[in-house]
N, C-alpha and C positions, 0 to 999 in steps of 0.2 A: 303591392304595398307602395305605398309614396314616401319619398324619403327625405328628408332635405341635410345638406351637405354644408359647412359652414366655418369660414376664416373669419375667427374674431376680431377687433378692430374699435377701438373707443375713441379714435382722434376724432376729427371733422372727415366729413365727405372728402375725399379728393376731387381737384376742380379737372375739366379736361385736358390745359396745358401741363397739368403734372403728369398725366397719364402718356406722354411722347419721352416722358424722362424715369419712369417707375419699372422699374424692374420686379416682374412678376413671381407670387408668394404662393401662386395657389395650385401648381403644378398637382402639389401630393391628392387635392377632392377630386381633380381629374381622373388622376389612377386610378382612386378608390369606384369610381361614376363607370370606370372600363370595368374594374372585375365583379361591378354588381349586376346581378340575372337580367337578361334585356325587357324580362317580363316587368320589374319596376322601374314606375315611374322616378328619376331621381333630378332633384333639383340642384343646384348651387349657388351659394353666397357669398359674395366677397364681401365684409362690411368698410372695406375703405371706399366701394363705391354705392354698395345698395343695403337697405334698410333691410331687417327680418321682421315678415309678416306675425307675430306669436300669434293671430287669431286664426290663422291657416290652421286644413288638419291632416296633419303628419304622423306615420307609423313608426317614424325612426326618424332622429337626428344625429347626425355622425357631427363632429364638431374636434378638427386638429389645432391643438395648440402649442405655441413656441412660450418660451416660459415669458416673455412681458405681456403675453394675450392670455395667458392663463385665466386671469381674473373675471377677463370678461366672459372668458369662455366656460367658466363657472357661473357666473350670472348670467348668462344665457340656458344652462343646461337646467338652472335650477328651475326657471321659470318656466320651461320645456315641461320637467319632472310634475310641478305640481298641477300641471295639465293632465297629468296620465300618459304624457308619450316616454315612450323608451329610448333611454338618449344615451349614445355609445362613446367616449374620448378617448382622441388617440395623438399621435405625434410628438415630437419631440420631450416636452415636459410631463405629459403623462404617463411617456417610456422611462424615464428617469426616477418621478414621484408617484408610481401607479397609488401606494393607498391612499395619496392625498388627492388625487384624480376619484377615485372610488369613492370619496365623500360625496359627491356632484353628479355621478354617473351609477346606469344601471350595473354598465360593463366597460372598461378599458383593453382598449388594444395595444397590446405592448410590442414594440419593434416596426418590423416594414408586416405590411398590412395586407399581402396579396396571399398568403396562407393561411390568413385568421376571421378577415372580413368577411369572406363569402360563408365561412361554419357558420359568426354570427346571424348572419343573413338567415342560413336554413334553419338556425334555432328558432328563432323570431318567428316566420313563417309557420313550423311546424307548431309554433305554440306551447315550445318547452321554454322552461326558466335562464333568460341568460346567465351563464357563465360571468361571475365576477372580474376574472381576467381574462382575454384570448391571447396565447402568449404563442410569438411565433419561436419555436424552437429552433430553427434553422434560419439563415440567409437564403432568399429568394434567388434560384438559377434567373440571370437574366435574359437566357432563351424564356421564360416564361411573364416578362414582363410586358403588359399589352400598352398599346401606344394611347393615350391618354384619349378619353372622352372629352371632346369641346363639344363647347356648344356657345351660346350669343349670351350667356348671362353676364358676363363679365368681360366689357367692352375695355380694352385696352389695345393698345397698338402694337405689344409685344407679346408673342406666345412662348412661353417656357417648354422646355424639353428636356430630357434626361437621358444620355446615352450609357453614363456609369455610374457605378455607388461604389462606397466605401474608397476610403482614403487611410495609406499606411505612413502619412507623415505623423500623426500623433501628435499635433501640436497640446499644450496641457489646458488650452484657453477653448478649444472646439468642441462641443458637442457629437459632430455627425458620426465620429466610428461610433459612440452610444444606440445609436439606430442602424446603422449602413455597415458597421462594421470596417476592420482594420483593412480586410483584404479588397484591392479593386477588384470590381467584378464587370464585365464588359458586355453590355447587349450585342447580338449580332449586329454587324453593320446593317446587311440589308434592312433587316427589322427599323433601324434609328432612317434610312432614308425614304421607307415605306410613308415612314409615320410624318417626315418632314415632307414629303409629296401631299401628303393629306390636310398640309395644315394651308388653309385661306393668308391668313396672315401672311407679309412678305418680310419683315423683321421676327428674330427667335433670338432667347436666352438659354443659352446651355446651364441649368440651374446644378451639373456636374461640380464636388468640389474642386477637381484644376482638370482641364484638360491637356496638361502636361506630366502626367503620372506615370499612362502607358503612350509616347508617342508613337510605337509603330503601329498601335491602333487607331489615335488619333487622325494621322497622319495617310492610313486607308479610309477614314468614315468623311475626313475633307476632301482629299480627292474622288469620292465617290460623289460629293456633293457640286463637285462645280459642276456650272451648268444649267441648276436649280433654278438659280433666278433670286437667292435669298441672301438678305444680310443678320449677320447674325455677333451676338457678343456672348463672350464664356471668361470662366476665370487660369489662371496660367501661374506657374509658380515661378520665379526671378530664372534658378540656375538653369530650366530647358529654356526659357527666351532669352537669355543672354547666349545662348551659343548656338541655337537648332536654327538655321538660317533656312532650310527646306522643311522643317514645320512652320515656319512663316510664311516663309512665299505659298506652301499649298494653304493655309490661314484665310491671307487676305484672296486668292484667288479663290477661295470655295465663298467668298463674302462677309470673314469675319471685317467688322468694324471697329470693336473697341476690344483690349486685352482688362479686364479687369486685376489688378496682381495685387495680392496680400503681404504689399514691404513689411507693413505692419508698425517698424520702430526704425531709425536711423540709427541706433544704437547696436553696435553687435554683442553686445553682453546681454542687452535684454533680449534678442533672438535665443542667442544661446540656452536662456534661462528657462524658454519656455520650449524649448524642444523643436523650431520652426529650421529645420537643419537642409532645408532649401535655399535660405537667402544668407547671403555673404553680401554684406554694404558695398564694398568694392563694385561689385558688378550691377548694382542699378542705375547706373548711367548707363553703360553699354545695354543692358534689357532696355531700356525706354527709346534709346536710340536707335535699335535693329526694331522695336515695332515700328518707329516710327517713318524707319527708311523704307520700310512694305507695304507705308500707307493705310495705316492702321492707330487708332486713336488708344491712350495708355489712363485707365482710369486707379490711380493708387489707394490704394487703405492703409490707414495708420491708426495705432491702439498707444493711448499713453495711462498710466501710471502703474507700469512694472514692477517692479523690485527694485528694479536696478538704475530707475529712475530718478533724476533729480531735478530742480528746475531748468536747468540747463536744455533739459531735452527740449523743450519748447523754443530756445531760438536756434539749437541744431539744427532742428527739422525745418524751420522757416528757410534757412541757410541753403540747406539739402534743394529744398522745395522750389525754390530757385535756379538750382542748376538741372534738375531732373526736367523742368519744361515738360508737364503732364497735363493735359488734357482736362481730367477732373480730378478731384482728389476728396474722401470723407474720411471724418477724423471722428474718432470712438474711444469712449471711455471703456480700459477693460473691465469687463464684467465676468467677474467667477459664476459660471451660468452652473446651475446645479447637476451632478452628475460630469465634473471635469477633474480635473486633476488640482487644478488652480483653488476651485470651491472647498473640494478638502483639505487642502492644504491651510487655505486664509480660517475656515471653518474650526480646525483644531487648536489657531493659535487667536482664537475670539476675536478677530477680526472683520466679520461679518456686519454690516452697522444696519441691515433690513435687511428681511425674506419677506418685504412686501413685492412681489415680483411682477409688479407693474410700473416697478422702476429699474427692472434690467431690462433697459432698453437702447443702452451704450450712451446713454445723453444724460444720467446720471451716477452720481459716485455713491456704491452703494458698501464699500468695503475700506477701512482705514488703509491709508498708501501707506509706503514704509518710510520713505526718506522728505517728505511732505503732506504739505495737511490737504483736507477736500479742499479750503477752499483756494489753497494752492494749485490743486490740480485744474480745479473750474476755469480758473481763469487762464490759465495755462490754454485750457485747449482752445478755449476763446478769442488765446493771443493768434493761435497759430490758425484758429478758421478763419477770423476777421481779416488775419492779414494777407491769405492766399485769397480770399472772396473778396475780396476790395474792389469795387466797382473798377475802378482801373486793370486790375491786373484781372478779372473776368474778361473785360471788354480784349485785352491782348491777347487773349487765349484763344477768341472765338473767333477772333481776325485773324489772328496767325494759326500755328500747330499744323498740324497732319494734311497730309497730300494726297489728293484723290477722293477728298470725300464727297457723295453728293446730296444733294440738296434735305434729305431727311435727315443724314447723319450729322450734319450741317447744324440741322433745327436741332435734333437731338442732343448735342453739345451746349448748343446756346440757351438750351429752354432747362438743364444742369446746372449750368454756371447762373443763370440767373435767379433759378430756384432758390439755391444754395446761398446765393449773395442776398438775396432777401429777408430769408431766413434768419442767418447770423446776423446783418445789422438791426434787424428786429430785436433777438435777443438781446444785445449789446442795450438795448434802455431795458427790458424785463428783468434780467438778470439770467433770466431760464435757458439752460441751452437746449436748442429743439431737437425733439427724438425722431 
């Protein structure tokens, strides 16, 4: 059979100087390309950088979507469908919304996908009637996780990798224990440095939720990595980098670059509120500082309009933002993605203002704030991108900061910050903040 594989996508093309700053979405078609029979042929799509053929002819379309691609990934499926091809959705929002997925699709794959995709497969083949749901009943052992199928379709300069799933912080704002579940679960090492031996590419994304969950695993699959020849960036939660000084030093010595970390709010009441019981304010200066003294670049996330939020948070965090001395930093509108803790919550008290979900895309305000209006919060977040993006305090960042880095990670910082400072003073005459 031929199959084609497919990351929805309705912006513009991305140009190639973005692809030195884009951290890679398409990990999950990879796995799915490893646990299909070697006898089909299977393609991949990424549409932030390549077009789908619909006059192509395909036996199956697999098509994951995150819930702001949903739409497209419904208007993709449909037009699939009224070809005659058999088109299967699976990922994040159709784990969450299967009957609303099932409007669109022959058959939805519900959860992680390596117990369910290949049954589909043999249905299809055999010529029986797909199954309305394939539902994985269990969590995938990660001894049985195969190392991702690459291939040349989707030219970027960063390859993503997975060494663990599930995440037991429970924040009320996240998705992932919805698919991956609450408990970590750890691929063997050797397995994770098989697979990074295999891969061309000399930059990797850990697309793990923190690589500070289990450190004394961690902390064996880094030292098993120096050596490699690879630089690599993952995410990390405040309390293990503010104090594990030898998960650092083996970090930047196995070749991480950049610590991506989910501050999230400068607020500790809004931490509190939403469950993120890793980060204590007090200690993001010291985490920014120890990455930084291992030569290692600090990329922050922030989420504003909480609960607990007021306008105030907006020159806090400019405040904060200033002393932390980070590297890069993107700022997101919370969004109650469907299937959180946050969605039903805002959802019971009609607060919800669209379930058009091509606008949960954290660049718009899709749910009434409590202690401010949308278009207080707009501008809020406006205040505080415009003014960490400021052509001047870019250009400080990418002349100063982090020690030892070389000439890629270099460009890679500087090809972020200019991205990002184009971006927001673009919006700044549109009105629109970019997704």
């Amino acid at each position: 059979m031929r199959i084609l594989l497919v990351s929805p996508f309705s912006g513009k093309k991305r140009t190639l100087l973005y692809r030195f700053g884009y951290l890679p979405s398409f990990l999950s078609l990879q796995q799915i390309a490893a646990i299909t029979p070697e006898k089909h042929e299977v393609e991949i799509v990424d549409e932030k950088f390549s077009d789908i053929d619909f006059d192509e002819e395909y036996d199956l379309v697999g098509i994951s979507c995150l819930t702001c691609n949903a739409p497209r990934g419904y208007e993709i499926a449909d037009k699939f469908r009224k070809r005659g091809v058999k088109v299967a959705l699976g990922g994040y929002h159709p784990t969450v919304l299967p009957d609303e997925a099932k409007e669109h699709a022959d058959a939805v794959v519900i959860g992680e996908a390596e117990l369910t995709w290949p049954k589909l497969i043999d249905d299809l083949e055999r010529g029986k009637k797909l199954k309305p749901f394939y539902v994985s009943e269990e969590f995938v052992d990660p001894k049985l996780i195969p190392p991702a199928k690459r291939t040349d379709d989707i030219p970027t300069s960063i390859a993503p990798i997975q060494a663990t799933r599930g995440c037991p912080v429970g924040c009320k704002f996240c998705t992932v224990h919805r698919v991956e579940g609450r408990v970590h679960r750890t691929r063997p090492v050797e397995n994770v440095i098989e697979e990074i031996q295999s891969i061309k590419c000399k930059y990797l994304f850990f697309v793990d939720a923190s690589m500070t969950i289990n450190t004394d695993y961690t902390k064996k699959l880094f030292k098993e990595m120096i050596g490699l020849n690879k630089r690599f960036d993952c995410y990390g939660n405040v309390n293990v980098l503010a104090r594990d000084d030898k998960l650092l030093k083996l970090a930047s010595e196995a070749g991480c670059f950049r610590w991506q970390v989910g501050f999230e709010s400068v607020s500790q009441a809004a931490i509190n509120s939403v469950g993120k019981r890793t980060n204590r304010i007090e200690e993001y200066r010291k985490a920014v500082k120890k990455i930084k003294d291992y030569g290692m670049m600090v990329a922050g996330l922030f989420m504003f309009g909480f609960d607990t939020d007021t306008t105030d948070v907006f020159d806090n965090t400019l405040e904060m933002l200033k002393e932390l001395d980070l590297d890069t930093a993107a700022f997101a509108i919370l969004t109650p993605y469907p299937g959180t803790a946050i969605f039903e919550e805002l959802d019971k008290q009609n607060r919800i203002l669209t379930k058009d979900w091509s606008k949960y895309n954290e660049g718009n305000v899709v749910f009434q704030p409590k202690n401010m209006t949308v278009e207080q919060l707009l501008e809020g977040i406006k205040k505080v991108a415009t003014g960490f993006y400021s052509f001047s305090n870019a250009m400080r960042r990418c002349i100063g900061g982090s020690k030892n880095l070389c000439v890629y990670d270099f460009f890679s910082k500087f090809v972020r910050n200019m991205l990002f400072t184009r971006h927001f003073h673009r919006f700044l005459f549109s009105g629109k903040y970019p997704s």
